[in-house]
ZAMARGU-4260 file (C-alpha; in steps of 0.2 Angstrom, whole numbers, plus 5000, padded with zeros to 4 digits):
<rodrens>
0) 5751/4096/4387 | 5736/4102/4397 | 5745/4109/4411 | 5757/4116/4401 | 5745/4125/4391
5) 5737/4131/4407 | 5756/4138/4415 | 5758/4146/4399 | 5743/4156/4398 | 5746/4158/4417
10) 5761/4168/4416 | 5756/4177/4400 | 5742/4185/4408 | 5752/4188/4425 | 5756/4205/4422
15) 5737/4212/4417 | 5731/4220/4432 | 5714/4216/4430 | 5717/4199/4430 | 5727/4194/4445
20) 5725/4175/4451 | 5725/4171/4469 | 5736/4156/4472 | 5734/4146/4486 | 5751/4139/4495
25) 5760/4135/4478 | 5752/4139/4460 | 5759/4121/4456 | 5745/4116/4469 | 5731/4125/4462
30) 5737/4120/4442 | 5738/4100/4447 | 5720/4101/4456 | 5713/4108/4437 | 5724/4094/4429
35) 5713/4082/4441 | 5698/4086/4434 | 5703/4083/4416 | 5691/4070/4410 | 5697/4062/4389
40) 5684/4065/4376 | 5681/4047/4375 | 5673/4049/4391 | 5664/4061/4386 | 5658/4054/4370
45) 5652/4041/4377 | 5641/4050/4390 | 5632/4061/4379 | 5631/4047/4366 | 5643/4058/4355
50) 5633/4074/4356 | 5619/4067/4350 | 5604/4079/4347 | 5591/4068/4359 | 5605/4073/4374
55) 5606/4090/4367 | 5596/4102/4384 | 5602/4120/4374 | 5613/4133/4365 | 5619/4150/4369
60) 5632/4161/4365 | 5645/4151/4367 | 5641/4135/4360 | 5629/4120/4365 | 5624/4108/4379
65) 5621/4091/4383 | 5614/4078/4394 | 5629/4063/4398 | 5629/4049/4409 | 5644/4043/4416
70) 5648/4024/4421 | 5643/4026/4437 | 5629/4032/4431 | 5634/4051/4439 | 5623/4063/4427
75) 5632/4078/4420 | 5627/4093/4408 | 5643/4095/4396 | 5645/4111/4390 | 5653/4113/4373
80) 5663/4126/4365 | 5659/4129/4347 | 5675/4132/4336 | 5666/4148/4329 | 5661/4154/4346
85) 5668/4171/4356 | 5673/4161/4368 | 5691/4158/4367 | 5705/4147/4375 | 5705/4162/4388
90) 5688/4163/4393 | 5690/4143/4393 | 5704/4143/4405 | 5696/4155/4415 | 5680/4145/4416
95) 5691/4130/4424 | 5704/4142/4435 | 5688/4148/4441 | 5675/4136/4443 | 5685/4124/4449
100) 5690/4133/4464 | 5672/4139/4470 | 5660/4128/4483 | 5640/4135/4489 | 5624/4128/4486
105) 5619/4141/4474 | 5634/4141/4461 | 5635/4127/4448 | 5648/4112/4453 | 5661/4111/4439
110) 5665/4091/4438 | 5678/4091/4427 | 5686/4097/4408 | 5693/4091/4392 | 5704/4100/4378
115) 5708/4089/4365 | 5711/4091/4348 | 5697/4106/4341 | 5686/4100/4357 | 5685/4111/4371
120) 5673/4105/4384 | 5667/4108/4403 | 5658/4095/4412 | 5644/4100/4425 | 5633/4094/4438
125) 5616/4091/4430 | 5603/4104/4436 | 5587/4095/4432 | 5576/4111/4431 | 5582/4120/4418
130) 5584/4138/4420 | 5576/4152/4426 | 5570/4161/4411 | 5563/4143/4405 | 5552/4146/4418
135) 5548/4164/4419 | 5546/4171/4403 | 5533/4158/4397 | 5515/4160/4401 | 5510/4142/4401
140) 5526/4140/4415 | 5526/4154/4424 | 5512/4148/4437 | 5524/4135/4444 | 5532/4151/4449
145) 5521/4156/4464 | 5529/4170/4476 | 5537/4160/4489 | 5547/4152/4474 | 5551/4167/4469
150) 5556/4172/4484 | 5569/4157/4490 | 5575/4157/4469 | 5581/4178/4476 | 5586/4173/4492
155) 5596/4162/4485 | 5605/4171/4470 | 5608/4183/4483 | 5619/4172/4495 | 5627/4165/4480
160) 5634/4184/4473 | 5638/4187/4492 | 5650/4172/4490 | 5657/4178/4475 | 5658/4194/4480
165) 5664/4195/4500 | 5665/4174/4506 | 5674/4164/4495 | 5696/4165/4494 | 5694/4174/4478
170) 5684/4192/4473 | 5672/4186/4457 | 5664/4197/4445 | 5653/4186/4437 | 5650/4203/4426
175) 5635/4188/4415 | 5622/4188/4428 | 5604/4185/4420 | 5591/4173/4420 | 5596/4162/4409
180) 5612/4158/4421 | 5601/4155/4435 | 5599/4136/4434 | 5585/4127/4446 | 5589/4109/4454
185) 5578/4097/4459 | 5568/4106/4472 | 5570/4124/4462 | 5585/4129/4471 | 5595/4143/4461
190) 5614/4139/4456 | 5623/4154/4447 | 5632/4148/4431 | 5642/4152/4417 | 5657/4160/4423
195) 5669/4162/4406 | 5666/4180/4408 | 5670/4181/4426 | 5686/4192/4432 | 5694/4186/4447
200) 5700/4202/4458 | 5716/4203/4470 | 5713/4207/4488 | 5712/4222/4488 | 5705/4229/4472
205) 5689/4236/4471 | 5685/4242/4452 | 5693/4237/4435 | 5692/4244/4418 | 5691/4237/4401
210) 5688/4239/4383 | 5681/4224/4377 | 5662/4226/4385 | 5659/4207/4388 | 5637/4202/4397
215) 5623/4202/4392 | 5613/4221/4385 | 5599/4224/4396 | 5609/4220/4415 | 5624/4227/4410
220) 5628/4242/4423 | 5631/4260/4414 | 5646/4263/4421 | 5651/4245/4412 | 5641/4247/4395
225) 5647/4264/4392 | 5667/4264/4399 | 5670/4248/4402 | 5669/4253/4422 | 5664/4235/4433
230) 5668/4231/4451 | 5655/4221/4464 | 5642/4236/4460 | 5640/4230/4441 | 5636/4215/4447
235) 5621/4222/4460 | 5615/4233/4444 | 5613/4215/4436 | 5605/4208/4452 | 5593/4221/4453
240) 5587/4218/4435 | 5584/4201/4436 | 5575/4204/4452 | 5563/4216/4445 | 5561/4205/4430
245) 5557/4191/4445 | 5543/4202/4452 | 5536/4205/4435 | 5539/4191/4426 | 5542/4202/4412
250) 5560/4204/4402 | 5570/4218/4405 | 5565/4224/4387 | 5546/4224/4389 | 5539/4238/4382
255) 5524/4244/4391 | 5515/4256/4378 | 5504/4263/4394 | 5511/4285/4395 | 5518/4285/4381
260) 5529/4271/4380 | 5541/4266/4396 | 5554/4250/4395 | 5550/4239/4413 | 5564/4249/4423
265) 5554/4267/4420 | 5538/4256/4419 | 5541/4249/4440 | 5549/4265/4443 | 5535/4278/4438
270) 5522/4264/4447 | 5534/4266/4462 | 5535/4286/4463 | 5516/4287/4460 | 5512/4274/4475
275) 5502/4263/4465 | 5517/4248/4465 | 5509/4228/4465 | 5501/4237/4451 | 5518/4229/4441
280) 5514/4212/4449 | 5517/4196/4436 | 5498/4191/4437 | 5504/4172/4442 | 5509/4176/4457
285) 5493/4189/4464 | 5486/4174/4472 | 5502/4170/4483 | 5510/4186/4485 | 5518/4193/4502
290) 5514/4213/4504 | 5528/4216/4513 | 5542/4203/4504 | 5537/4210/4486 | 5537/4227/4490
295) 5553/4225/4501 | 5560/4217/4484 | 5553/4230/4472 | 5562/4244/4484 | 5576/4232/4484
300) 5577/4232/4464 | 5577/4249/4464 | 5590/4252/4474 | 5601/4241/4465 | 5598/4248/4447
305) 5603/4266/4451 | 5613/4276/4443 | 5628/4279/4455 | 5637/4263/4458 | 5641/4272/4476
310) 5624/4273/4480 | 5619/4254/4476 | 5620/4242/4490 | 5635/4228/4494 | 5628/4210/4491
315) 5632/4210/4510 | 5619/4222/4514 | 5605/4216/4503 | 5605/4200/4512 | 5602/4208/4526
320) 5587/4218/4519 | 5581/4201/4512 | 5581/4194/4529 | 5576/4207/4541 | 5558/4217/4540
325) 5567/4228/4554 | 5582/4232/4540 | 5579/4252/4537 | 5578/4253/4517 | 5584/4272/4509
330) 5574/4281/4498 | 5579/4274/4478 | 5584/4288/4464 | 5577/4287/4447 | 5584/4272/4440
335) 5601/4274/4427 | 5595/4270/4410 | 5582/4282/4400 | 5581/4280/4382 | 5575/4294/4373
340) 5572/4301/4356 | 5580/4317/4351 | 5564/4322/4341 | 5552/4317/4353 | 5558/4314/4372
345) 5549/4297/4371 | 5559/4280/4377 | 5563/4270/4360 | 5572/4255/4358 | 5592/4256/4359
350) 5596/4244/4348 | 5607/4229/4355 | 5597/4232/4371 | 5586/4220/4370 | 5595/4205/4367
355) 5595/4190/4380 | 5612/4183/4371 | 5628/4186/4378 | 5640/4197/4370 | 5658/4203/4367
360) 5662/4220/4359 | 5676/4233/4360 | 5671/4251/4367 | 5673/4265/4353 | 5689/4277/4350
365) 5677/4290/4353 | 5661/4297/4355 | 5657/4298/4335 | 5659/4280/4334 | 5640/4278/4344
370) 5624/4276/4333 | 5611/4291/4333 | 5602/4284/4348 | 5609/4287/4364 | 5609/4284/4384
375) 5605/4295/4394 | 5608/4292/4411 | 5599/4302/4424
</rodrens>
């Protein structure tokens, strides 16, 4: 029933451009591989001790997840749909399609699913550490954070979208980057997770459109959050926020009330233009902080938060700036988002900006369907 399920919604997808499947010798081969992984929900009741609140480890947007043990004593996180939740039998079989097909240190090992009867679940490998935001966000945790952490944790989400993006047999926009789909193993390596929002692209695509914005507000590219635009580049946007948020060990919402009022993008921007940039430095990490790596990163951030999709860096060529101090770096442009008040010219809340949750919405018919507060790119 599975795989029959999985064919159907295979072939009634086929003809949507933005969503072409690459197939490896057969699709037969690639749907019975899925059907391998399918684990009963016996199983999995009985790993999580039937979803039982001391197992639970979180929720977000689309449902909850627990800590299971399975007979061989393999630990897994189970991740599990809620009937109520925006993520569908689409997104689901997308998860699966998708996970199951990707292998690197730094993406989350899907283990195996289960649909049966209202239940729809994806098993993982366990990541011990949480994620990242669990970490950085929380001033009682963020000194386990020092800079060299910080520094493998970017490294590594960087070689991870690079295999998304350029080395893996498919082209993924994850299109969900943040910090809280940064998970951290046992020795705080980062694996990039959460991939029912992903769009897998054929060979030679490069950009797709859409107008159902699916992310998270905050590291959504503007070309994306305003027409539904996303390619590789929304992706970078996304990088470049959470790198920034990395460096500060601020969210991307912080509202520093310094100059009359600047959200952390403008705030690291205006400390950059005005040469005055460690001044953005989360104070955790001044006592083991590399000059040159922040700085290189900071510049780095920038570069990838512009306005311009064009003018961004490929995942290709940030790991290369990452790596190399001899890599030539070009000047940043002011960075895409500026919220602004009509009446005054000041930055002000947008609202839906600040959330950290991830969210589903259609774009508007047309223009008068946005609120009173608007983006203005620059």
């Amino acid at each position: 029933m599975v795989l029959l399920f999985l064919t159907r919604c295979l072939l009634r997808r086929k003809g949507k451009k933005t969503y072409e499947v690459v197939r490896g010798k057969s699709g037969a081969n690639e749907l019975t591989t899925v059907e391998s992984l399918q684990f009963d929900l016996a199983t999995i009741q009985a790993a999580t001790n039937d979803f039982s609140p001391e197992n639970k480890l979180g929720e977000g947007g689309f449902g909850e997840v627990f800590q299971g043990s399975l007979p061989d004593g393999q630990q897994i996180a189970v991740k599990r749909l809620s009937q109520s939740s925006r993520q569908g039998d689409e997104e689901f079989k997308n998860e699966v399609l998708l996970v199951a097909k990707l292998q690197h240190r730094n993406l989350v090992r899907l283990l195996g699913f289960c649909l049966e009867g209202d239940e729809r679940l994806l098993a993982y490998e366990f990541v011990p550490n949480k994620s990242l935001d669990y970490f950085l966000f929380d001033p009682q945790k963020s000194g386990q954070l020092n800079w060299p952490l910080r520094f493998k944790i970017v490294s590594g989400i960087a070689r991870g979208l690079l295999y998304l993006h350029e080395d893996s047999r498919l082209r993924i926009i994850h299109r969900d980057l943040k910090c809280g789909n940064i998970l951290l193993d046992s020795e705080m390596n980062p694996k990039i997770s959460d991939f029912g929002m992903a769009r897998i692209f054929g060979v030679d695509q490069t950009q797709a459109s859409t107008n159902k914005i699916v992310g998270t507000f905050g590291y959504m590219s503007p070309e994306y959050a305003m027409h539904g635009e996303f390619s590789v580049k929304s992706d970078v946007y996304s990088f470049g926020v959470l790198l920034i948020e990395i460096i500060c060990g601020k969210k991307n919402n912080f509202y520093h009330q310094l100059d009359g009022g600047e959200y952390l993008a403008s705030y690291v921007w205006n400390q950059w233009r005005d040469g005055t940039p460690l001044n953005v430095l989360d104070p955790a990490i001044v006592d083991s902080y590399s000059r040159d790596e922040v700085l290189r990163c900071l510049h780095i951030g920038l570069l990838c938060i512009q306005e311009d999709p064009a003018t961004r860096p490929t995942m290709t060529t940030i790991v290369l700036m990452l790596s190399s101090n001899y890599f030539n770096l070009p000047t940043p442009r002011h960075p895409a988002f500026f919220v602004r008040s009509r009446s005054r010219g000041l930055s002000i809340p947008l609202k839906g900006l600040e959330s950290d949750q991830s969210t589903s919405r259609t774009m508007p018919s047309s223009t008068s369907d946005m609120t009173a507060t608007e983006l203005y790119p620059r």
